[in-house]
BAKOL-738699 format. One record per residue (C-alpha): x, y, z; residue in one letter. Coordinates in steps of 0.1 Angstrom, whole numbers, padded with zeros to 4 digits, always signed. Layout:
<nodes>
XYZA;...
</nodes>
This chain:
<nodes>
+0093-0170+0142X;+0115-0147+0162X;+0099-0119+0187X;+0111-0089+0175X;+0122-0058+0190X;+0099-0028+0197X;+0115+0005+0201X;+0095+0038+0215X;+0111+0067+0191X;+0115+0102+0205X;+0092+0132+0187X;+0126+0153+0186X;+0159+0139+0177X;+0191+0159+0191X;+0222+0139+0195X;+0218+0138+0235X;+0236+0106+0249X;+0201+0087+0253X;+0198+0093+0210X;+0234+0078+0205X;+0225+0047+0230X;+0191+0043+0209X;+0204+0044+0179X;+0232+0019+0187X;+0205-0008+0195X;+0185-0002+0167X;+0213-0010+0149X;+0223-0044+0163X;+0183-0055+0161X;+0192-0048+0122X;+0226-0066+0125X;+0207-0097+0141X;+0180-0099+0131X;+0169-0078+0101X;+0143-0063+0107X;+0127-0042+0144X;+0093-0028+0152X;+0082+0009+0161X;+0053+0013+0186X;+0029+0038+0174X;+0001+0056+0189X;-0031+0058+0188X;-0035+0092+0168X;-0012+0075+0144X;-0028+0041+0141X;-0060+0059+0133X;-0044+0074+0099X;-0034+0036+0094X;-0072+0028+0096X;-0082+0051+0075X;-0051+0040+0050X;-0066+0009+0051X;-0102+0017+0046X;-0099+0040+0019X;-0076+0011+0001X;-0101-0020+0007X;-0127+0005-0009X;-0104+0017-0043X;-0098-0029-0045X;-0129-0036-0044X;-0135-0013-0079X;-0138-0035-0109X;-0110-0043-0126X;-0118-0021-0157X;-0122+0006-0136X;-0090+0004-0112X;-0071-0001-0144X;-0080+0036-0152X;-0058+0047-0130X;-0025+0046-0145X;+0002+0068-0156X;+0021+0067-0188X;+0047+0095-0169X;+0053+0077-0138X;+0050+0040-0125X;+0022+0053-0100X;-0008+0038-0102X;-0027+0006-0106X;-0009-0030-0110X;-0026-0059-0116X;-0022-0090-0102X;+0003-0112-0120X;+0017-0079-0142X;+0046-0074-0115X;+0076-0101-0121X;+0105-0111-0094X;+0130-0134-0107X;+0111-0141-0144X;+0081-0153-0121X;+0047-0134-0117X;+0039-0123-0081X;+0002-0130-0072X;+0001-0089-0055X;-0023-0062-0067X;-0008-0032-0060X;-0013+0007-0060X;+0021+0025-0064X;+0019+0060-0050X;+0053+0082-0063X;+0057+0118-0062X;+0032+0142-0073X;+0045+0162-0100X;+0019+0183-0114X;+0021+0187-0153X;+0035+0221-0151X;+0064+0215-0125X;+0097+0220-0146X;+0108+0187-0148X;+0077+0171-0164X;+0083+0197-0190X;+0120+0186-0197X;+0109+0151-0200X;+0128+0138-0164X;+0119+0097-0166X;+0094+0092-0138X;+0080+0123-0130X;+0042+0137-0131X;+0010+0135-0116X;-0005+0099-0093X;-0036+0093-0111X;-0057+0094-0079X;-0089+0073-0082X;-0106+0102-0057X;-0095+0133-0037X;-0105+0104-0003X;-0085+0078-0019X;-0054+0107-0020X;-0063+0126+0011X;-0061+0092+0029X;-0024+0081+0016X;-0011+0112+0017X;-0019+0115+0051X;-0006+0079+0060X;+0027+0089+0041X;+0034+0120+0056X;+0032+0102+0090X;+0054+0078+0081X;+0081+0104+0062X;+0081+0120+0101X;+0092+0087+0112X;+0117+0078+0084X;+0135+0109+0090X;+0140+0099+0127X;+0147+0066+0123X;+0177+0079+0102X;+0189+0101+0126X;+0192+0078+0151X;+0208+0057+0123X;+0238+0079+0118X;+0242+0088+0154X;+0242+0047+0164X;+0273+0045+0132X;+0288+0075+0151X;+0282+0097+0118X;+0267+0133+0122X;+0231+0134+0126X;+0224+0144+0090X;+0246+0121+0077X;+0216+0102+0063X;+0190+0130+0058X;+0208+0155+0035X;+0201+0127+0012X;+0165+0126+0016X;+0160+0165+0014X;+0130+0172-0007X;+0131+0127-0009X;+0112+0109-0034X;+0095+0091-0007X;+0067+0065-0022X;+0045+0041-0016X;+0033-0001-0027X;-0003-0002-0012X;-0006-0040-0018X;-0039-0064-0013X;-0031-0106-0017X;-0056-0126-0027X;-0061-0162-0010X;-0038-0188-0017X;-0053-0214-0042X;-0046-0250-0051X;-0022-0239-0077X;-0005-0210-0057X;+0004-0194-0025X;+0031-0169-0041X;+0025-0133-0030X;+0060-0118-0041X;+0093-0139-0047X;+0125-0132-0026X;+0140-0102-0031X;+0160-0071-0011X;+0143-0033-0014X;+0165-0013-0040X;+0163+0021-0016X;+0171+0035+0014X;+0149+0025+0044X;+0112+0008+0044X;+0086+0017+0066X;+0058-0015+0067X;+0025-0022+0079X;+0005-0052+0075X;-0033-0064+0089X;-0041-0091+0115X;-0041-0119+0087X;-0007-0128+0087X;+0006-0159+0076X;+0027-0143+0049X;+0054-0123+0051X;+0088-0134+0060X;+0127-0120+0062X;+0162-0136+0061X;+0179-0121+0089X;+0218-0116+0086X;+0232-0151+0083X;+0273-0153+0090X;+0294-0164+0061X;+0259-0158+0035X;+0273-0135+0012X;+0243-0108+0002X;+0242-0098-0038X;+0243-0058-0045X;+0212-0055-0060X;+0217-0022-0074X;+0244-0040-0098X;+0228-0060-0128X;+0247-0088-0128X;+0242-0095-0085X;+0204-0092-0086X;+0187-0098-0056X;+0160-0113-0069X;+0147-0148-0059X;+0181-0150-0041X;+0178-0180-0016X;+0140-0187-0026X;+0136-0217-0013X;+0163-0223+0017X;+0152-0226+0050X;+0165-0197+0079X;+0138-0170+0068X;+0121-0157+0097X;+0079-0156+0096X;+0071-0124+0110X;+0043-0123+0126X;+0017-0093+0125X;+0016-0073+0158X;-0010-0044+0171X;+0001-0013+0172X;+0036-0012+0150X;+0056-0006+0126X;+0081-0028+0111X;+0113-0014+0095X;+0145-0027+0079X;+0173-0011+0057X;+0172-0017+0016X;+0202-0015-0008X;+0211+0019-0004X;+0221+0013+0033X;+0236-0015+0022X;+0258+0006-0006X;+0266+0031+0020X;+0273+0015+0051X;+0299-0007+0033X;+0279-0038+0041X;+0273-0031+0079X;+0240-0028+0076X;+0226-0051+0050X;+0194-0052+0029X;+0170-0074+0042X;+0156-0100+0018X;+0117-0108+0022X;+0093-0127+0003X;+0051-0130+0008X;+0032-0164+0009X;-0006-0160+0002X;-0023-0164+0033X;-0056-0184+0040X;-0076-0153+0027X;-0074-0118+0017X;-0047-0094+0031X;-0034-0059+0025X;-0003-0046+0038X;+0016-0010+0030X;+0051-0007+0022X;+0067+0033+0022X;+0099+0038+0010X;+0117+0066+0025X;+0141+0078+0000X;+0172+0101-0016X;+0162+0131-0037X;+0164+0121-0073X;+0191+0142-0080X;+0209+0126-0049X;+0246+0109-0054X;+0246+0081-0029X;+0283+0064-0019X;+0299+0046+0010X;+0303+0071+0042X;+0337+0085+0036X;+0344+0074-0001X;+0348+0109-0029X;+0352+0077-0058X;+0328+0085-0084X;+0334+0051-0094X;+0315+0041-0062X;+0287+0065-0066X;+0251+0056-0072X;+0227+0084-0089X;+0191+0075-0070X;+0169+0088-0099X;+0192+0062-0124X;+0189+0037-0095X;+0148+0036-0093X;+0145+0041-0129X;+0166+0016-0139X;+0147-0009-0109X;+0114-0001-0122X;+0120-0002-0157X;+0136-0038-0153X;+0104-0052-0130X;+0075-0036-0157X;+0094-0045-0188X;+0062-0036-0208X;+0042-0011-0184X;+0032+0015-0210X;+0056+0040-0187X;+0087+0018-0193X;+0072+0024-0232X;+0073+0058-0237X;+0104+0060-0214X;+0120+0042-0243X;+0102+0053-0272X;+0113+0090-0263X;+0144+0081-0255X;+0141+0094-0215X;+0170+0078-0203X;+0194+0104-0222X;+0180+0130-0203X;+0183+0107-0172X;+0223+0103-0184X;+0225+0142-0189X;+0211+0145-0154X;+0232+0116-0136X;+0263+0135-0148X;+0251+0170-0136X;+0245+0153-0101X;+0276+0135-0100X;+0298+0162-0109X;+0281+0185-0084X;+0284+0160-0053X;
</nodes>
């Protein structure tokens, strides 16, 4: 276990010489260890509760009735434990994805965009609570990647023109208790976006990070043939980390890792069952769907990365037989996705 790094964020982010320095060592607790906390306050930690309240409440449903509450549009929504895979293995989480809310009349639904349409919220508390818990957490995202870009010397939008209008989401996850036969929350693998916001409760005894390791060479998950997954499973160098009151923890995911050239690298992460029940939150703070994504400096298409291809091709590949990787298929979705991946690229 390493103690990690706590930084206090400013509300405003300006590019004053105080900014620059911040960013700079946020970057090398990245570089060396993986991973760094943000302290939070109390008004903050009490939308966390409330997170967390409403959550325990929605997990505690029946199963018949939490499986209700999913979407054939979109992968938010209700996954049951054992249904999510990582590395051809079934991960013991149970999990509600929150996406973004496209209501059935936005444009997009209409043209059949992969991906896109309503949550299918189990209650207006359930969705007032997450919503409110995400928000927060976009405010901080976009900060954190301000102080990114000034820290790489880049302009302070560098980062954020790509998360205009982002499509920011959310894995609310409970664990169960290890058993005899298991302690696997969720196998090894590196985030496929841009930046991940986390939370977990007191329990701990779970999660764990492989920091940057010199001379380990890291896979680019966003290519098929370098998956991430189960990567280093079951070497030793992975770093418990431990929960701690009052922050967040953060750490860059593939996209960072695609843009920076490698300078900042994806963290890899895995989750052991604990002693007893846990819940954690993990928000993705993420490009525009239509975003083009390359390395800072590069006009190669050939190095480009379409984000709405990215996470559809992510998701599609973890729920093989989710009945939203179905109808994706069945009406033939990803030729609209092509059609749109061109449009972006030739416009960036």
């Amino acid at each position: 276990m390493t103690n990690l790094v706590t930084f206090h964020i400013p509300q405003v982010v300006s590019g004053t010489s105080q900014d620059i320095q911040l960013g700079q060592q946020m970057i090398e607790a990245w570089q060396r260890d993986g991973i760094y906390q943000i302290a939070i306050e109390p008004a903050q930690e009490m939308v966390v509760a409330n997170a967390y309240a409403a959550s325990k409440r929605f997990f505690s449903m029946p199963l018949a009735d939490k499986a209700e509450h999913i979407s054939n549009l979109t992968y938010s929504g209700y996954v049951a434990s054992g249904e999510e895979v990582t590395d051809g293995i079934q991960d013991g989480s149970e999990i509600f994805t929150v996406t973004k809310d496209v209501t059935l009349e936005d444009a997009r639904v209409g043209e059949s965009w992969p991906c896109h349409g309503p949550v299918p919220w189990p209650d207006q508390q359930y969705r007032h609570a997450i919503n409110a818990y995400m928000e927060q957490s976009g405010h901080i995202g976009h900060r954190i990647l301000q102080l990114t870009a000034l820290g790489l010397g880049q302009d302070i939008d560098a980062f954020t023109r790509l998360t205009d209008d982002g499509w920011h989401h959310m894995r609310v996850l409970r664990f169960p208790a290890a058993s005899a036969t298991s302690e696997r929350g969720i196998g090894a693998h590196t985030d496929y976006g841009l930046l991940v916001i986390a939370t977990q409760d007191e329990v701990g005894q779970a999660l764990h990070i492989r920091p940057p390791i010199e001379g380990e060479r890291r896979n680019r998950n966003w290519l098929a043939e370098e998956s991430a997954a189960g990567a280093y499973e079951d070497d030793d160098k992975w770093t418990y980390v431990k929960p701690v009151p009052h922050t967040f923890t953060v750490f860059p995911g593939d996209i960072f890792q695609l843009i920076t050239g490698g300078e900042l690298l994806s963290t890899p992460h895995k989750v052991k069952l604990a002693d007893r029940e846990r819940y954690a939150f993990a928000y993705f703070h993420e490009p525009n769907f239509q975003a083009v994504a390359r390395p800072l400096g590069s006009t190669d298409d050939a190095e480009s990365l379409h984000y709405g291809s990215h996470f559809t091709s992510m998701f599609t590949r973890c729920y093989p037989d989710r009945i939203t990787t179905q109808r994706i298929h069945a009406e033939d979705r990803l030729s609209v996705l092509d059609k749109l991946r061109e449009q972006a690229v030739s416009a960036s």
